[in-house]
C-alpha positions as CSV (number, residue, x, y, z in Angstrom):
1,X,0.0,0.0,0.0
2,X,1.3,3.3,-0.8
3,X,1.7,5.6,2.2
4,X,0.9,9.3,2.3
5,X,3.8,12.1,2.1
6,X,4.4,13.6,5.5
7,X,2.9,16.8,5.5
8,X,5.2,19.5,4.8
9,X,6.3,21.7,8.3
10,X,4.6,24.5,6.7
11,X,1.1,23.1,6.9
12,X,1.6,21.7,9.9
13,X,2.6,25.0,11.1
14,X,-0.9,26.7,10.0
15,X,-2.7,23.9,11.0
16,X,-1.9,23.9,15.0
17,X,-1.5,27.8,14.4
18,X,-5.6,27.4,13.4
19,X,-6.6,25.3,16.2
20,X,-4.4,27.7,18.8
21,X,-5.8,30.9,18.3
22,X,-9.4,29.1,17.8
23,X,-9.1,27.6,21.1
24,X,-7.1,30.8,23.2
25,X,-7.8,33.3,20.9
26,X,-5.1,35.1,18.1
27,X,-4.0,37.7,20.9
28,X,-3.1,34.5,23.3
29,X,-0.6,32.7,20.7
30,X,2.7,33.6,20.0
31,X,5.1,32.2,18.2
32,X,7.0,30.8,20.7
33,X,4.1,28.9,21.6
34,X,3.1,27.7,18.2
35,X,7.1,26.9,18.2
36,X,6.9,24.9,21.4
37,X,3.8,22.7,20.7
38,X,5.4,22.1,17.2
39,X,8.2,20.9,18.6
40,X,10.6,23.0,16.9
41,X,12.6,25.7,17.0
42,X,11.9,29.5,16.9
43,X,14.7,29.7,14.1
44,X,12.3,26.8,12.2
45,X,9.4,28.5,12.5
46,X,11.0,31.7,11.3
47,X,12.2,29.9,8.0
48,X,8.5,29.7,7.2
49,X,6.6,32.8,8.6
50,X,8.2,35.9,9.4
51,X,6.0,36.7,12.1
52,X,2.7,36.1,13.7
53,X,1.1,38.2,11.3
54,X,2.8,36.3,8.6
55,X,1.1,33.1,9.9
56,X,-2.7,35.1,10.2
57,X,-2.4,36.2,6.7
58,X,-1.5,32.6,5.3
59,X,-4.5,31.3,7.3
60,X,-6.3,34.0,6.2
61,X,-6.1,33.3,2.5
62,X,-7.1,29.6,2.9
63,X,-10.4,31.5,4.3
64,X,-10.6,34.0,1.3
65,X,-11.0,30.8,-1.0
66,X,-13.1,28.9,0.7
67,X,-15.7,31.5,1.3
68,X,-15.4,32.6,-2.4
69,X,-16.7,29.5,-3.4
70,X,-19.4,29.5,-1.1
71,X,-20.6,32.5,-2.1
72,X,-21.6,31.9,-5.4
73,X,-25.2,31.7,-6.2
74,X,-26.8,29.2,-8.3
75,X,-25.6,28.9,-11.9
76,X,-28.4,29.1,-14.7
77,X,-31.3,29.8,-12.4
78,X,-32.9,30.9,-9.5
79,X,-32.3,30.3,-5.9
80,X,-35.2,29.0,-3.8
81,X,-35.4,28.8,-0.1
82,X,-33.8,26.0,0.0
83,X,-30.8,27.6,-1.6
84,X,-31.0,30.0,1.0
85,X,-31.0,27.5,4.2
86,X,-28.1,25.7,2.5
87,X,-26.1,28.9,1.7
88,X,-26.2,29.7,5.1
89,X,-25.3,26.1,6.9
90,X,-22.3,26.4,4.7
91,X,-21.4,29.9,5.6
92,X,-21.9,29.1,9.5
93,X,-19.7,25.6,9.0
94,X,-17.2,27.9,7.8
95,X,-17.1,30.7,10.7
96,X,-17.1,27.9,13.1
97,X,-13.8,26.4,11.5
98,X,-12.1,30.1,11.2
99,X,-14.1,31.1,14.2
100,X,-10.7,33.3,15.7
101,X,-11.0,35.7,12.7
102,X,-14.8,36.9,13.7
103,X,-14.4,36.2,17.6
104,X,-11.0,38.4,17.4
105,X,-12.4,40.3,14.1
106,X,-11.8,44.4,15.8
107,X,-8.7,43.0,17.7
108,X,-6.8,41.7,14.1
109,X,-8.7,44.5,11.9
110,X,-7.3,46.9,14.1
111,X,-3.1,46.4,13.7
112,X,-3.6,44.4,10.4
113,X,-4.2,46.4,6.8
114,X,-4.5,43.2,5.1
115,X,-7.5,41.7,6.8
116,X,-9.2,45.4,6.8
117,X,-9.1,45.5,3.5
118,X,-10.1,42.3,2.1
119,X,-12.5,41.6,5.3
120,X,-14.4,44.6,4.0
121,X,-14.3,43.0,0.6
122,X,-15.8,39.6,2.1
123,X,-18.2,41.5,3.8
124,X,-19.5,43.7,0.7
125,X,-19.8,40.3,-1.5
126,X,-21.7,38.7,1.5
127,X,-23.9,41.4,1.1
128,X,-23.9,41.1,-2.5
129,X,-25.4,37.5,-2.3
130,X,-28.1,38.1,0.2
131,X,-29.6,40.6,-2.1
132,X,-29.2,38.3,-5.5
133,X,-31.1,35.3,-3.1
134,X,-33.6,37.6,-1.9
135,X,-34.6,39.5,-5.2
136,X,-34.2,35.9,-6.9
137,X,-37.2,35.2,-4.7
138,X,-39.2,37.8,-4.9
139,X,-38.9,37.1,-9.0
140,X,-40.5,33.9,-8.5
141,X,-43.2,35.9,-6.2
142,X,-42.2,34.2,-3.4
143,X,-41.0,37.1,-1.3
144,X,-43.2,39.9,-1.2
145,X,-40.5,43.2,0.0
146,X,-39.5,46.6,-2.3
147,X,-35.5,47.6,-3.1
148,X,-35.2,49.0,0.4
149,X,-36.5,46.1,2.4
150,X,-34.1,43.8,0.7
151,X,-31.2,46.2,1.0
152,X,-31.9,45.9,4.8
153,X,-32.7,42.2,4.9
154,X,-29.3,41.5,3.1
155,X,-27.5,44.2,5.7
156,X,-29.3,42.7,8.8
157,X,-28.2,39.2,7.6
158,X,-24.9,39.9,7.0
159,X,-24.4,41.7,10.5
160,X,-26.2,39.0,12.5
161,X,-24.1,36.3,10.4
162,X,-21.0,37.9,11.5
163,X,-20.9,38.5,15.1
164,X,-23.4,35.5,16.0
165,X,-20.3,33.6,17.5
166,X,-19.5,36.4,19.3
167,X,-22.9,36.6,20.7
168,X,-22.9,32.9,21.5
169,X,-19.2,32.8,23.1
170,X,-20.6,36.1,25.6
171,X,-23.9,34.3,26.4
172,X,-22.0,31.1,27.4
173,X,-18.4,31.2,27.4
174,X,-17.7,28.3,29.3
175,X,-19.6,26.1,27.1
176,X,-18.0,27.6,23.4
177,X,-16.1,24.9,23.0
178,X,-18.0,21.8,23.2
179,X,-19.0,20.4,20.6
180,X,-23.1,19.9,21.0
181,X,-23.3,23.3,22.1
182,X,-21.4,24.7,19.5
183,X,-23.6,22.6,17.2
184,X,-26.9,23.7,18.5
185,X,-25.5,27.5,18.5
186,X,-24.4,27.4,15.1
187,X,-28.2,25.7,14.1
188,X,-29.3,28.7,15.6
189,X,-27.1,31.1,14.1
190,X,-28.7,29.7,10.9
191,X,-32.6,30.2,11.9
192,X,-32.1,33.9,13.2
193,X,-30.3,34.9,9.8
194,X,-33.1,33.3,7.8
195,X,-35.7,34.6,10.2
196,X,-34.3,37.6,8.8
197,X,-36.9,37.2,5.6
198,X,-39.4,34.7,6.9
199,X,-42.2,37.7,7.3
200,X,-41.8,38.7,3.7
201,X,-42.9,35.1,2.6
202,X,-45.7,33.9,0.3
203,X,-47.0,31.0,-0.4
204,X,-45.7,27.2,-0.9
205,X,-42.4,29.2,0.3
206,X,-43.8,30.3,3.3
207,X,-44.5,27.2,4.0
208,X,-41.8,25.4,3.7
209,X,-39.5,27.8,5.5
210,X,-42.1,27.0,8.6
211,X,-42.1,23.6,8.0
212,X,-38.5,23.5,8.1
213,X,-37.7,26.1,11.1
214,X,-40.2,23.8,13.0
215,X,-38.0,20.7,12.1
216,X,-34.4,22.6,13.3
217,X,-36.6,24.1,16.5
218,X,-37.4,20.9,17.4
219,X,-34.0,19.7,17.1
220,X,-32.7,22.6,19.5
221,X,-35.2,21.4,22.2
């Protein structure tokens, strides 16, 4: 059987860097910690990253392309609820695995140009999608809202998307890192986004976004 290449020091370097500041949180972790539970040396560690920052900004473009490819709506028609719900499990799957960049999000915006820059950028094409979902339903008259409503649908979907962890980590911090809890906080994440647009409903979509928010409430009790 042909065995695996090791992984190279690099990845393993942003891998444990990803799971440190997730755990502590980015201001925690230094290098010399990443260095010692790498079992390596500084001078190693400097070979591949300059800095901390140097590490953040590497992790930070694994991010960038995942969440481009999520947020792409669907090719050669229109999105449906369904869409929607899905869209938004995969966005909150996401956050939970890069969940140091929104839980330290003003921290590393602050001292780093990089993330400013491009996080806006994320944000704006977050944004972007919300609206294209939300007018894509209202084409097939199953959301009933004018310009401005969806304007402030997508807004209010974006914010509550993006500081939801941060919500969830202040209302029980001790409990942010196990796993059901996690779980059930992320489900939740996911029904107050879409709740977001479920009084601007009609019809069989109505309907099924009830039917369906019933089913995940039901799962949270």
């Amino acid at each position: 059987m042909q065995q695996k290449a090791p992984r190279r020091t690099r990845e393993r370097i942003l891998e444990l860097s990803l799971r440190l500041f997730n755990e502590f949180g980015e201001p925690n972790i230094t290098t010399t910690v990443i260095a010692e539970e790498m079992n390596i040396s500084p001078g190693n560690l400097y070979y591949h990253f300059r800095n901390k920052d140097d590490i953040v900004n590497s992790i930070f473009t694994q991010f960038e392309g995942e969440i481009e490819r999520i947020l792409q709506v669907p090719d050669g028609r229109r999105s449906n609820i369904e869409d929607v719900w899905l869209y938004l499990h995969l966005m909150f799957e996401l956050i939970w695995r890069y969940r140091f960049f929104y839980r330290d999000l003003n921290d590393l915006l602050s001292r780093n140009r990089k993330l400013e820059l491009h996080f806006k950028q994320i944000l704006a094409h977050k944004i972007k999608v919300a609206k294209q979902l939300c007018e894509d339903l209202r084409s097939e008259q199953s959301l009933e809202a004018s310009d401005a409503q969806i304007d402030a649908m997508a807004t209010n979907m974006v914010v509550v998307a993006t500081y939801w962890l941060s919500y969830e980590y202040v209302r029980n911090p001790r409990k942010y890192t196990e796993q059901q809890s996690m779980a059930d906080a992320l489900a939740r994440g996911c029904y107050q986004v879409l709740s977001q647009i479920g009084p601007y409903l009609r019809g069989e979509t109505q309907l099924l976004f009830q039917k369906l928010s019933e089913e995940y409430l039901k799962k949270l009790t």
